[in-house]
Backbone as numpy.savetxt, mean C-alpha at the origin, in Angstrom:
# Nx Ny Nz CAx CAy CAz Cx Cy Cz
-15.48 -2.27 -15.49 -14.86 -3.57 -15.82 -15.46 -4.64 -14.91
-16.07 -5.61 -15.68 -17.01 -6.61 -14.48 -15.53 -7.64 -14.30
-15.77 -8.28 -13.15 -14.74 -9.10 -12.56 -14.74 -10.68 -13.81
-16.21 -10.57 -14.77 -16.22 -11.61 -15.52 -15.83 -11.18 -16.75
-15.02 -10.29 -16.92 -14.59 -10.26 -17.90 -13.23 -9.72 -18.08
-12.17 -10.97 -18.74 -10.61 -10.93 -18.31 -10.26 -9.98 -18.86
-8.97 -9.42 -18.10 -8.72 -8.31 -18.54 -6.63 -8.40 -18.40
-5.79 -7.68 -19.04 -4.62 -8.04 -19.21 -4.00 -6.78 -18.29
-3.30 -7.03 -17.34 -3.12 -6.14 -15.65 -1.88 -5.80 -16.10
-1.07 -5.07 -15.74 0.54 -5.43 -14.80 0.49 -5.02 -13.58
0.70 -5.35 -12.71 1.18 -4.91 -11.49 2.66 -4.47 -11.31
3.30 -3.44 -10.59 4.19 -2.95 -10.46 4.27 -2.78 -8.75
5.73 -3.57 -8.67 5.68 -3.82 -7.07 4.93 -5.53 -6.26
4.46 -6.16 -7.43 3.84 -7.28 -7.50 4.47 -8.33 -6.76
5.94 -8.53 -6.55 6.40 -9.33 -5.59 6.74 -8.93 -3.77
6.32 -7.61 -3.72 5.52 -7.02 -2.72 4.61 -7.65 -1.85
4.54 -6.96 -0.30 3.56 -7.36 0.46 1.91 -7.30 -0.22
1.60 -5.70 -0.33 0.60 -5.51 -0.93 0.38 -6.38 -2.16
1.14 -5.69 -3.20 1.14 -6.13 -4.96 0.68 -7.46 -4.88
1.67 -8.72 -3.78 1.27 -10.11 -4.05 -0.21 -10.58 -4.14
-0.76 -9.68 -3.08 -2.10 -10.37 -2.83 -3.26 -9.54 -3.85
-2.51 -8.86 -4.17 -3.51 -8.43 -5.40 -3.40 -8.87 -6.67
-1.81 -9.58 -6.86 -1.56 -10.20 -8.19 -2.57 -11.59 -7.96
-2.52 -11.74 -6.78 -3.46 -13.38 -6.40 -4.68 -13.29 -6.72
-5.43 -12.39 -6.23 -6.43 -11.65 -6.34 -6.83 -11.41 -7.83
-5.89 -11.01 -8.64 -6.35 -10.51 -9.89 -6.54 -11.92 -11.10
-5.43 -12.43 -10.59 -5.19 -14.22 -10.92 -7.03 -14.92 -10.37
-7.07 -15.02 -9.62 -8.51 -15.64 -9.25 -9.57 -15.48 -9.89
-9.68 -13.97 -10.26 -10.53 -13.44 -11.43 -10.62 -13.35 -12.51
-9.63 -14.18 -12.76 -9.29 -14.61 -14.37 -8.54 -13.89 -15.15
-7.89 -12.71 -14.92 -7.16 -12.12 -15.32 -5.97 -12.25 -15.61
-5.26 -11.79 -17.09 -3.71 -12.19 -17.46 -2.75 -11.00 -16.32
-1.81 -11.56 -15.72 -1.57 -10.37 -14.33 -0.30 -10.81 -15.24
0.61 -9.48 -15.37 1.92 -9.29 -15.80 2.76 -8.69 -13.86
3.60 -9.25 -13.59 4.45 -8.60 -12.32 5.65 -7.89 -12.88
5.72 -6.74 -12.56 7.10 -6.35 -12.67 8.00 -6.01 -10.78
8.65 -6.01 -11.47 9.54 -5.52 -9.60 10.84 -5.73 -10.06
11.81 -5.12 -8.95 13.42 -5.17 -9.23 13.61 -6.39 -8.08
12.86 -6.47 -7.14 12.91 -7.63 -5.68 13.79 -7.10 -5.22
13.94 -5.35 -5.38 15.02 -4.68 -3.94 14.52 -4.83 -2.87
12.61 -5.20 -2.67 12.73 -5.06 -1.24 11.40 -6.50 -1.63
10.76 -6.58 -2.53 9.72 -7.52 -3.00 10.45 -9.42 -2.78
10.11 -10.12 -2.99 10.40 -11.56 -3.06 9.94 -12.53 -4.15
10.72 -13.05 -4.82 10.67 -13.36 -6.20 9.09 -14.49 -5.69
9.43 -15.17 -4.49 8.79 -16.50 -4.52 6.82 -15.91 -3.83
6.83 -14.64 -3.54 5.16 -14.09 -3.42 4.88 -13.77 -4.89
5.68 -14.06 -6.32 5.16 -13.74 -7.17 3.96 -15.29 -7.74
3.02 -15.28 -7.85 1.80 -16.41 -8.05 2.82 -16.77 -9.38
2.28 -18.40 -9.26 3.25 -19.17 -10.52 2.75 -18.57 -11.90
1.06 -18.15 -11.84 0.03 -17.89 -13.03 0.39 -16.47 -13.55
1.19 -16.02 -12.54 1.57 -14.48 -13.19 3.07 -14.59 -14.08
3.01 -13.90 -15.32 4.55 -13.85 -16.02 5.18 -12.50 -15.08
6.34 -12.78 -14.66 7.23 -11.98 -13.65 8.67 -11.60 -14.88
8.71 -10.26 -14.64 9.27 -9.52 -15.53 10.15 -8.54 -14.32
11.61 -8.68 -14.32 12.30 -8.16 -13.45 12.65 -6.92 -14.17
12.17 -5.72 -13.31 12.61 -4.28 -13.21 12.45 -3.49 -12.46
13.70 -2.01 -13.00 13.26 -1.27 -12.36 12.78 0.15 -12.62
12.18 0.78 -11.87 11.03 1.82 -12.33 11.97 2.87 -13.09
13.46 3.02 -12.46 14.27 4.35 -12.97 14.71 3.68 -14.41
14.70 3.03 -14.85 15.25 2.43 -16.38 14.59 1.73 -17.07
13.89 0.82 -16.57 12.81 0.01 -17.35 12.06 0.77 -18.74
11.80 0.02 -19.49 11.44 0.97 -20.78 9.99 -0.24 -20.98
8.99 1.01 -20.18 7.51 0.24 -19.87 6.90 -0.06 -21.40
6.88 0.86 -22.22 5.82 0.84 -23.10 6.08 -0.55 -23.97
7.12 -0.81 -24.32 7.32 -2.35 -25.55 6.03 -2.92 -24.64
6.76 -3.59 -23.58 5.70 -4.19 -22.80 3.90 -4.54 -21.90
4.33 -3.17 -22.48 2.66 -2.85 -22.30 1.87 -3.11 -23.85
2.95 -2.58 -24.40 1.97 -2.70 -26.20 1.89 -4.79 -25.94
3.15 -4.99 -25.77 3.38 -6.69 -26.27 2.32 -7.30 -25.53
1.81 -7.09 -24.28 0.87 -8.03 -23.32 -0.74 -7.25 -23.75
-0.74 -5.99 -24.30 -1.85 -5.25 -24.75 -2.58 -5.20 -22.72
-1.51 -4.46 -22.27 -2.46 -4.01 -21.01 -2.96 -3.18 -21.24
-4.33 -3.58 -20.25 -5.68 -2.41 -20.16 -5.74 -1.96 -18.64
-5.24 -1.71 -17.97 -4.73 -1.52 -16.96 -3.36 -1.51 -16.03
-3.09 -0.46 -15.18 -1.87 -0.82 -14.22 -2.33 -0.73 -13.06
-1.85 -1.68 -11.95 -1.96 -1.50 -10.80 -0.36 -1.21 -10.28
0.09 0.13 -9.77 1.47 0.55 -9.39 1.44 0.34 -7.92
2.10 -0.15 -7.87 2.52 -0.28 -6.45 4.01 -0.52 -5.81
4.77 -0.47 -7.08 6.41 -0.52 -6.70 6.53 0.59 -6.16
7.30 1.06 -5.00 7.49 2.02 -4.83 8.76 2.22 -3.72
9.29 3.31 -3.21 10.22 3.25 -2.49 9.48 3.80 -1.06
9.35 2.89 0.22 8.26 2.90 1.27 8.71 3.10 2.73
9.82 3.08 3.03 10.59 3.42 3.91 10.91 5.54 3.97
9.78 5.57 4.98 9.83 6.93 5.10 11.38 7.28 5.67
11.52 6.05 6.64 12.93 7.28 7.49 13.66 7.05 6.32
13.73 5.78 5.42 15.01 6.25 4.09 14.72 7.67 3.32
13.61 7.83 3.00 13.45 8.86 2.22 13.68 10.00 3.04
14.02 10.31 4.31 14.33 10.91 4.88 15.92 11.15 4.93
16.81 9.99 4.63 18.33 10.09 4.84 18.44 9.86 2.98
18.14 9.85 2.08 17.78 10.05 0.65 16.51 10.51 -0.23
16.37 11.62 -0.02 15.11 12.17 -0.78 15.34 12.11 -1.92
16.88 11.99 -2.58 17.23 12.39 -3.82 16.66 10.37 -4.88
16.82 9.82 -3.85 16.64 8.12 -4.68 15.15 8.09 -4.53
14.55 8.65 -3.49 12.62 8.83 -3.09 12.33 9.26 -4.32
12.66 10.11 -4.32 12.22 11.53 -5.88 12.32 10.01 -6.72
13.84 9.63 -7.49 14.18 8.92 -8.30 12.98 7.76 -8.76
12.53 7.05 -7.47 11.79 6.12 -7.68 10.36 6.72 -7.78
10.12 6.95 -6.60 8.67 7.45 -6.57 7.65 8.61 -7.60
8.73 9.60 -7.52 8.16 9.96 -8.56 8.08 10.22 -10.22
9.81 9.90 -10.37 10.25 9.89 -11.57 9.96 8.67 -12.17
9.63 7.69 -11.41 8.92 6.10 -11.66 8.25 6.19 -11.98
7.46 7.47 -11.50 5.73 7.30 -12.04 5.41 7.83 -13.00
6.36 9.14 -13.46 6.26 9.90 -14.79 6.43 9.00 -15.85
7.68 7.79 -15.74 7.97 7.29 -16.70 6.61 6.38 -17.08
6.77 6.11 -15.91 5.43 4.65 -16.51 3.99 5.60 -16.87
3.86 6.41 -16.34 2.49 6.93 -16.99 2.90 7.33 -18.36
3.69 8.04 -18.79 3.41 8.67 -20.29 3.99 6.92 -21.03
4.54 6.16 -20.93 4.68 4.79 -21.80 2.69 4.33 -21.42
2.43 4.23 -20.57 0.52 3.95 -20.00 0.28 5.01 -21.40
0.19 6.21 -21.63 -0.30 7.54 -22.29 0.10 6.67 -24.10
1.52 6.43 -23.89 1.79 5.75 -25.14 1.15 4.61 -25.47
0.84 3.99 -24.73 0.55 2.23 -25.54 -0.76 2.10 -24.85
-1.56 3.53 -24.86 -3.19 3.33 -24.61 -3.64 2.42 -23.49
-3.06 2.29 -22.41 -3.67 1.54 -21.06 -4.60 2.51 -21.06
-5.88 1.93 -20.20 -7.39 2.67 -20.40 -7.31 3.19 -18.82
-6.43 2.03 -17.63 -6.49 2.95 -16.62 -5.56 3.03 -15.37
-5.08 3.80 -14.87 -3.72 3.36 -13.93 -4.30 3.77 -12.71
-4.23 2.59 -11.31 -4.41 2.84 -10.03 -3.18 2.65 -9.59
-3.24 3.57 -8.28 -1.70 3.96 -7.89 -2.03 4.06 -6.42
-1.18 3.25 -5.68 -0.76 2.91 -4.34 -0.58 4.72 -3.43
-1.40 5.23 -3.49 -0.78 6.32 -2.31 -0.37 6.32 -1.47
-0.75 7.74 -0.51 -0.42 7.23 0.86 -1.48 7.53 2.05
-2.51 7.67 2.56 -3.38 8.70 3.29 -2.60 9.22 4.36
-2.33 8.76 5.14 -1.38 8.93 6.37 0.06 10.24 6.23
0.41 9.91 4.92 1.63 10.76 4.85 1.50 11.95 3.66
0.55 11.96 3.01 -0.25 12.64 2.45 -0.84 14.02 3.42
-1.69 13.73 4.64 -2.63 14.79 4.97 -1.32 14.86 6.18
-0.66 14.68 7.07 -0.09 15.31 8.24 -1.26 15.03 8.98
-0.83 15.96 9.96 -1.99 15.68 11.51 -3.13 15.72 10.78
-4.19 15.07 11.53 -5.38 15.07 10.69 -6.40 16.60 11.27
-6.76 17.51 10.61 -7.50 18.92 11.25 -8.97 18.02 11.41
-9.47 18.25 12.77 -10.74 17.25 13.48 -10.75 15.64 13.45
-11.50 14.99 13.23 -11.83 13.66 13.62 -10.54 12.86 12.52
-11.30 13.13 11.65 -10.41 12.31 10.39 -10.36 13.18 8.82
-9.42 12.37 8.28 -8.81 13.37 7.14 -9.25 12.56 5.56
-10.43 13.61 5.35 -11.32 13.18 4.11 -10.23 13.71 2.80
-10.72 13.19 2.07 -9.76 13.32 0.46 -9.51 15.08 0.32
-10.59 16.28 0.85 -10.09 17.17 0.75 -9.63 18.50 1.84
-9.05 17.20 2.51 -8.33 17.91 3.81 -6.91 18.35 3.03
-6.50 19.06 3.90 -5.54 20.18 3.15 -4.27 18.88 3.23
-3.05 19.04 2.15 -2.33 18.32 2.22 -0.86 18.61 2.99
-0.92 18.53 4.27 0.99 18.58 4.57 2.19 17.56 5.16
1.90 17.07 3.64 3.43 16.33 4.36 4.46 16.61 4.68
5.01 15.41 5.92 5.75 15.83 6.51 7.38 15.42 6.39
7.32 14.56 5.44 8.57 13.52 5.24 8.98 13.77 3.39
9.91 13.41 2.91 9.93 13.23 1.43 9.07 11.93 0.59
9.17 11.25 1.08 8.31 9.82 0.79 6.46 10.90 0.61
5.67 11.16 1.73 4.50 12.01 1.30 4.63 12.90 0.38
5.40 13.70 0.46 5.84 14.88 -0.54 5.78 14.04 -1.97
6.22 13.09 -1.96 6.87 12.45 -3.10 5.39 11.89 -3.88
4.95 10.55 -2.83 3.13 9.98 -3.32 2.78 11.31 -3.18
2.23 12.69 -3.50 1.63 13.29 -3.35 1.99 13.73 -4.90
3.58 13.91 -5.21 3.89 14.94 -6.11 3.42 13.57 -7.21
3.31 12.10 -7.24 3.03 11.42 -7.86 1.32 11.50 -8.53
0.76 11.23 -7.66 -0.38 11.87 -7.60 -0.87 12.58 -8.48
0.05 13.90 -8.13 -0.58 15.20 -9.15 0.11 15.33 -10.56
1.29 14.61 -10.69 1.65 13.96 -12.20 0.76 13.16 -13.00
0.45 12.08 -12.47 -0.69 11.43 -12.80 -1.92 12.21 -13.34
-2.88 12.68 -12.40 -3.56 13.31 -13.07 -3.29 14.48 -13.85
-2.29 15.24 -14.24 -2.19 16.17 -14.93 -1.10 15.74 -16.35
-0.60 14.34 -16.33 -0.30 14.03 -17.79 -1.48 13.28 -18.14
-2.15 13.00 -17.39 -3.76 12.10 -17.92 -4.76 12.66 -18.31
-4.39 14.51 -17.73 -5.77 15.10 -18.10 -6.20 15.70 -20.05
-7.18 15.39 -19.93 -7.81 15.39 -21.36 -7.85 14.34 -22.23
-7.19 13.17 -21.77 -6.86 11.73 -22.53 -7.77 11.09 -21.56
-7.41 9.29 -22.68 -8.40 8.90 -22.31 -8.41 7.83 -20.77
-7.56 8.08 -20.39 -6.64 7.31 -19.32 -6.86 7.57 -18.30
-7.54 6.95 -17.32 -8.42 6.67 -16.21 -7.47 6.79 -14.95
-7.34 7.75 -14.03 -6.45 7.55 -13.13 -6.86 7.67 -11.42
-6.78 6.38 -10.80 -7.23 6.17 -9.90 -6.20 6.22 -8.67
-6.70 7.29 -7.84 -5.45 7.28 -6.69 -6.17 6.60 -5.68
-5.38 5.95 -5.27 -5.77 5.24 -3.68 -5.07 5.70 -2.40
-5.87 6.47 -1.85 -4.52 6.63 -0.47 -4.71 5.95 1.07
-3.86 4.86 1.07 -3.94 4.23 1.97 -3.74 4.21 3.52
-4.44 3.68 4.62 -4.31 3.74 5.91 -3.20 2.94 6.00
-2.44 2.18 7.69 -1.87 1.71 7.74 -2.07 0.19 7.59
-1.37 -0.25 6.19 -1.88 -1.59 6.05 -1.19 -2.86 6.71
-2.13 -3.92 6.96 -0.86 -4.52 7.88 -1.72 -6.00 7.46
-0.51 -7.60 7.32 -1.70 -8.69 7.10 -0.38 -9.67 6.71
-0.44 -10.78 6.38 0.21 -11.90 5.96 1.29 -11.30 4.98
2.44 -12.04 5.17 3.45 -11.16 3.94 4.35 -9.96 4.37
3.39 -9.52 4.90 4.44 -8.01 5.74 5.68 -8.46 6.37
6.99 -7.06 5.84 7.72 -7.57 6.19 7.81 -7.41 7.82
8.70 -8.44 8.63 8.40 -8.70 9.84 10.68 -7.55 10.26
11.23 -7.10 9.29 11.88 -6.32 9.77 12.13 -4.90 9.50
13.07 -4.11 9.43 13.39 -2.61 8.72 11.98 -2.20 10.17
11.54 -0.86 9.10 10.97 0.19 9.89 9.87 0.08 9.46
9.15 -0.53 8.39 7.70 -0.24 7.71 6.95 -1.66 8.20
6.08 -1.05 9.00 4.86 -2.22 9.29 5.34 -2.90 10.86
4.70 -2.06 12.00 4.92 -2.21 13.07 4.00 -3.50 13.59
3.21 -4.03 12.62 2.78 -5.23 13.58 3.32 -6.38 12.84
4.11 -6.83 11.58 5.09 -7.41 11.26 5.97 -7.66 12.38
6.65 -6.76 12.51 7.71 -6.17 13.23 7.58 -6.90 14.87
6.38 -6.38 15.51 6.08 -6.73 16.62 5.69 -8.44 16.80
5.13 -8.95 15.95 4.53 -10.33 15.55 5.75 -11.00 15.80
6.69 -10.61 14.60 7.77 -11.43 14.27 8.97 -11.50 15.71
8.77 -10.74 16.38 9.77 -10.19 17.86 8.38 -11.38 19.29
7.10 -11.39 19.09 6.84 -11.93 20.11 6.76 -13.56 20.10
6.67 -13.89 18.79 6.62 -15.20 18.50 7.94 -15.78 18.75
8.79 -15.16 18.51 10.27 -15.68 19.04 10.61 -15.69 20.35
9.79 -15.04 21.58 10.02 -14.91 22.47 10.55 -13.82 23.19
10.38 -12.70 22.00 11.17 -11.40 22.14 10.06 -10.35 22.99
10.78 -8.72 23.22 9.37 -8.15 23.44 9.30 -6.52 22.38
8.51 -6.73 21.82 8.22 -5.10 21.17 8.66 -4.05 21.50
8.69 -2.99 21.11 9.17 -1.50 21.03 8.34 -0.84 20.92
7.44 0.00 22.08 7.30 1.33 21.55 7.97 2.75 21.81
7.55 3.47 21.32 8.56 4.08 20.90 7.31 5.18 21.48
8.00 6.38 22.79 7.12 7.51 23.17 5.93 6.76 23.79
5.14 7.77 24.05 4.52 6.91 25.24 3.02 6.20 24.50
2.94 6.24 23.32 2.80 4.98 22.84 0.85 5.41 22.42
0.81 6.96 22.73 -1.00 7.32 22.76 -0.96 7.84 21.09
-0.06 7.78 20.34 -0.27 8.07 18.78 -0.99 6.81 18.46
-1.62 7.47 16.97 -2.59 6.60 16.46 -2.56 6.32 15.03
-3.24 5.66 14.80 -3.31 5.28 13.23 -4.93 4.71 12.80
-4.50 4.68 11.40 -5.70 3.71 11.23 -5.50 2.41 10.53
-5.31 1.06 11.29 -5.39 -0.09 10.48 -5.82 -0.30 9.96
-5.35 -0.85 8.43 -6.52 -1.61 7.80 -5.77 -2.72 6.85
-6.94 -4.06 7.11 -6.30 -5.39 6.73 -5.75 -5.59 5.10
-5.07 -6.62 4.39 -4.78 -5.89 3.23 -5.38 -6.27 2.24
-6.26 -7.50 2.74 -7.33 -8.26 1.93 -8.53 -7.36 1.76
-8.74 -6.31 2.35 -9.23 -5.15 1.94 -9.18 -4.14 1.46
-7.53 -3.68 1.13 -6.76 -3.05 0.46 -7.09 -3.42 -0.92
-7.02 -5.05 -1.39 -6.59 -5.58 -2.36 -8.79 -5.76 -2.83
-9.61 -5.54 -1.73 -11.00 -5.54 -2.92 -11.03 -3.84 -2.93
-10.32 -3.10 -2.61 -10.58 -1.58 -2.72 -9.83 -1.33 -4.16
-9.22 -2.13 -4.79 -8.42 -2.11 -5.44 -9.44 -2.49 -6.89
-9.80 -3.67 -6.32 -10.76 -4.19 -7.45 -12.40 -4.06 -7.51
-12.34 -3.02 -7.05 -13.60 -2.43 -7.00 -13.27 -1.13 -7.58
-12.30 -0.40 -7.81 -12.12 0.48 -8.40 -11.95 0.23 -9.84
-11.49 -0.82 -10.00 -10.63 -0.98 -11.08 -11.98 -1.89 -11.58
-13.00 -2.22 -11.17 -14.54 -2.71 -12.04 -15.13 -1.52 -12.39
-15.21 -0.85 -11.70 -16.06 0.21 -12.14 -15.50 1.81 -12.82
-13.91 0.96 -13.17 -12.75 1.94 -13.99 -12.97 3.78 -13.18
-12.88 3.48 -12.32 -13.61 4.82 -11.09 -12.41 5.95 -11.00
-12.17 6.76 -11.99 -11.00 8.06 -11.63 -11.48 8.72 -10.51
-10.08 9.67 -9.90 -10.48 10.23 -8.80 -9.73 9.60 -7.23
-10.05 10.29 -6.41 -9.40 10.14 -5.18 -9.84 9.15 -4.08
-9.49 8.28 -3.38 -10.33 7.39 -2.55 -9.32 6.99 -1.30
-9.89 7.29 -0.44 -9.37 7.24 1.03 -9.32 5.34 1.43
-8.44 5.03 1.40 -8.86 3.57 1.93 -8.29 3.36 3.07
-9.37 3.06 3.95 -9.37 3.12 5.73 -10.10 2.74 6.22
-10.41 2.10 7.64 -11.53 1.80 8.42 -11.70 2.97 8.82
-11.66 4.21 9.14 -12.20 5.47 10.27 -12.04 5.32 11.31
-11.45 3.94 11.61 -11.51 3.73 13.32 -10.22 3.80 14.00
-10.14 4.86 14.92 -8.31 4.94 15.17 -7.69 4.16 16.31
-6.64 3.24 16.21 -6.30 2.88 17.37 -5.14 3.12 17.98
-4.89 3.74 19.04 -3.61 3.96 19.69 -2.50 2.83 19.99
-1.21 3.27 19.64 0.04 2.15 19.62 0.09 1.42 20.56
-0.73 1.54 21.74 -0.59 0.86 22.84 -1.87 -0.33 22.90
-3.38 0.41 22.56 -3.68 -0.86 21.76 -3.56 -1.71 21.17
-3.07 -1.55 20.27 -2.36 -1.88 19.29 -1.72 -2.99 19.73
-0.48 -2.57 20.35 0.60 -3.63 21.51 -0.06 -4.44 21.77
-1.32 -4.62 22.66 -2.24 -5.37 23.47 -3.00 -6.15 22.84
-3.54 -5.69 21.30 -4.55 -6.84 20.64 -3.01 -7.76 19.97
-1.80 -6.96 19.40 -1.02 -8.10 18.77 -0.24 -9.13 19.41
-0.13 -8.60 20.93 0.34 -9.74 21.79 -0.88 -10.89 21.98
-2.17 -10.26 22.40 -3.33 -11.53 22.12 -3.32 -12.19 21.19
-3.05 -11.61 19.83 -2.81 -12.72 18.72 -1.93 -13.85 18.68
-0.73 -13.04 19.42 0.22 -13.74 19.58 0.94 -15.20 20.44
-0.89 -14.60 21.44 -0.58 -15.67 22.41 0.31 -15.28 24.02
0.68 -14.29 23.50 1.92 -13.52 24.07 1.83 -12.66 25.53
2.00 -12.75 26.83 1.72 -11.80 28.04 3.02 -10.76 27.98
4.29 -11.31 27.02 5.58 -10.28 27.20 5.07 -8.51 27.03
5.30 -7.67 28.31 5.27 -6.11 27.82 5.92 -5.33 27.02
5.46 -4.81 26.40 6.40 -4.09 25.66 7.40 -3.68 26.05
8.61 -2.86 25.39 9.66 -1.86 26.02 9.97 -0.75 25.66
9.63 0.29 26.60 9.51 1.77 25.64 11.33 2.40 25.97
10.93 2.58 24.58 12.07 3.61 23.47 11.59 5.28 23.92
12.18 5.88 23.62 12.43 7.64 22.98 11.67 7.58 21.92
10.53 8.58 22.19 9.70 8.68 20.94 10.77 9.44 19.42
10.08 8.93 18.35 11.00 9.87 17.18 11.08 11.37 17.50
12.01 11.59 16.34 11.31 12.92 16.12 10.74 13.17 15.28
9.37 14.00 14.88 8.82 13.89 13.67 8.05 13.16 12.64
7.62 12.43 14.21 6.44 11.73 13.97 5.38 12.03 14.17
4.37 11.51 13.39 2.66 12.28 13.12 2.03 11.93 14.64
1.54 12.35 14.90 1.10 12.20 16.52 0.04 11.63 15.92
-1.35 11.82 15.21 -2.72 11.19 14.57 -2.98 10.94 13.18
-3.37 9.80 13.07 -3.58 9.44 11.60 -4.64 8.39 11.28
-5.87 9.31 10.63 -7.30 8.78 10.32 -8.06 9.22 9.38
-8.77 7.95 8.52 -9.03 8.28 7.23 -10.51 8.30 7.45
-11.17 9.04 6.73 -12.43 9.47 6.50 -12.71 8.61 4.92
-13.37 7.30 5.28 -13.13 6.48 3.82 -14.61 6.47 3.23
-15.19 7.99 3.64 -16.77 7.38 3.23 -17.16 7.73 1.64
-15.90 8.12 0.70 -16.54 8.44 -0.37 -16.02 6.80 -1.42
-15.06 6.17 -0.82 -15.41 4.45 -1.35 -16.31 4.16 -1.30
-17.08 4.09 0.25 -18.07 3.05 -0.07 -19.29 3.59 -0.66
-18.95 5.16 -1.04 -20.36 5.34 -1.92 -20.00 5.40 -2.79
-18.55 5.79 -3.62 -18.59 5.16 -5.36 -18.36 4.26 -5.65
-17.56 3.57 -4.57 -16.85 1.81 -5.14 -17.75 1.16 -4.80
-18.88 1.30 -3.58 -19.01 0.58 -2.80 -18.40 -0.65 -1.85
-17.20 0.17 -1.51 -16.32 -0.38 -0.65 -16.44 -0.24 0.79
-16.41 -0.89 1.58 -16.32 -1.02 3.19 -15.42 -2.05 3.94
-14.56 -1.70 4.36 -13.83 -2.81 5.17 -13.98 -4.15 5.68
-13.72 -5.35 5.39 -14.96 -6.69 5.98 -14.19 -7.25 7.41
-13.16 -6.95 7.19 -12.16 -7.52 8.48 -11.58 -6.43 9.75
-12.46 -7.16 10.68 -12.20 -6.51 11.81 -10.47 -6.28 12.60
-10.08 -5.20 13.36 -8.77 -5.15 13.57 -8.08 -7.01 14.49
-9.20 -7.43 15.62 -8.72 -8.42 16.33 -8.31 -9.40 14.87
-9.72 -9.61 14.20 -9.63 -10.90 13.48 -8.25 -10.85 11.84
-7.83 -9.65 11.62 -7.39 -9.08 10.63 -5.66 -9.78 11.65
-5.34 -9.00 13.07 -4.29 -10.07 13.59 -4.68 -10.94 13.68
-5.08 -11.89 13.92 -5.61 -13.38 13.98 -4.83 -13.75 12.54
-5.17 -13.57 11.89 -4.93 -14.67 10.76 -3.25 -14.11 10.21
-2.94 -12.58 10.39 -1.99 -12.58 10.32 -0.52 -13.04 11.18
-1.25 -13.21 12.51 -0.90 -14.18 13.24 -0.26 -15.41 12.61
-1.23 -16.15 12.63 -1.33 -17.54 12.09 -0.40 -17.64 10.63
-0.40 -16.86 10.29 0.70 -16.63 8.73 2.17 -16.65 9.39
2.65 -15.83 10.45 3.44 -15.62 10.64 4.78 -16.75 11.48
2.98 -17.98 12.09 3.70 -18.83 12.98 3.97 -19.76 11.93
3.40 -19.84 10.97 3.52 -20.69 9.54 4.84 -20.58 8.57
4.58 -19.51 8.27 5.84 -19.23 7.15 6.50 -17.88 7.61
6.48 -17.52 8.48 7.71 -16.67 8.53 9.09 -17.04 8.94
10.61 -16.58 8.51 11.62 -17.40 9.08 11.79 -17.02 10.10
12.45 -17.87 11.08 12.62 -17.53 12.45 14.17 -17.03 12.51
């Protein structure tokens, strides 16, 4: 699918951190972008004015009318239920959304001939500790939470009501994404979180002694990993990550520089049951998508920075 030639989307999860900037994204490229979302956790006002916004939700919504009526040739899914420790104190509403969300909307996709569905994974909660450096698409899978269990069991629904049809199914499994939009409270997205606590004058949390790791990655890179898949209609598995891991305490140190900020952190009791390492091996994007990360971790806070001293509420 060349970027010059429009194409009719929905996004699911579209008034979302992620979803928004890809509904923007998809909008720029000329594309008719349909949003759906319930705005249990999304915001009506990140939905772009150019997108038609269609309120639902994944456990009842009855996808296919709507897919036949807009004649989508694509989904980008990304509604989802993202709060691991919830899915931890409700696996039974995780299941509900995550994956029974996804059954529904794929076989209505199967019904009203969408040509291809990309779907928001997870990399991080997908592979568990990573076995050596970093955890390539066929590192063994153990998750550790219901939320992974769940993008995983999604996953393998996907491709196995898609297999033998003609329906293109693209998994994306993502590093830790972090950038403008994120929410700045709850538990998901620790440099939100931390941003939104130093700009006020507050000081961060870490939590254990702070040498766990991850892999950042900005979301304006999320969102061309997205559309680079979705040009070159690319089925199959794709790690989206920089490879480069940085420890929580780094971490602390570049988002207080963004911030402007000398306040130290304040350490907490580590969880329990948290991934000690988490790193993606993203080299089979940039040889089918030709995808590579463009935003560096300092400059990726920088601007999310600057978003946050702008429009976030205080």
């Amino acid at each position: 699918m060349s970027s010059h030639t429009p194409a009719r989307v929905l996004v699911t999860g579209g008034a979302g951190f992620i979803g928004s900037h890809l509904a923007d994204a998809l909008l720029a490229e000329g594309h008719r972008v349909v949003v759906l979302d319930d705005l249990s956790t999304g915001k009506r006002e990140r939905v772009p004015v150019a997108a038609r916004f269609v309120n639902g939700d994944l456990r009842t919504f009855d996808f296919e009318p709507l897919l036949r009526e807009e004649k989508v040739a694509a989904v980008f899914h990304h509604a989802a239920q993202i709060d691991v420790r919830k899915s931890v104190e409700d696996p039974v509403f995780d299941a509900e959304v995550n994956v029974l969300g996804t059954i529904r909307l794929a076989r209505a996709c199967l019904a009203a001939d969408v040509g291809q569905i990309l779907f928001a994974s997870s990399g991080g909660a997908i592979y568990g500790e990573p076995k050596g450096f970093a955890a390539d698409e066929e590192h063994p899978m153990n998750p550790v939470s219901p939320y992974g269990t769940a993008k995983l069991a999604g996953e393998k629904y996907l491709q196995c009501l898609a297999w033998e049809t003609p329906l293109a199914v693209s998994l994306l499994r993502y590093a830790n994404v972090y950038g403008p939009r994120q929410d700045g409270t709850g538990e998901a997205g620790v440099v939100g979180i931390w941003m939104k606590r130093l700009l006020t004058g507050r000081d961060g949390v870490i939590y254990g002694d702070g040498g766990q790791s991850r892999d950042f990655i900005f979301v304006g890179d999320v969102v061309a990993a997205n559309l680079a898949a979705f040009r070159r209609k690319a089925a199959g598995v794709f790690n989206v990550g920089t490879g480069i891991e940085t420890t929580v305490n780094a971490l602390y140190d570049e988002v207080a520089r963004a911030c402007g900020s000398a306040r130290p952190p304040r350490r907490e009791a580590g969880k329990p049951g948290e991934q000690r390492r988490s790193v993606l091996d993203a080299s089979r994007a940039a040889r089918v998508l030709g995808f590579t990360p463009a935003v560096t971790l300092p400059e990726g806070l920088r601007r999310t920075a600057a978003w946050f001293r702008e429009s976030a509420p205080r």
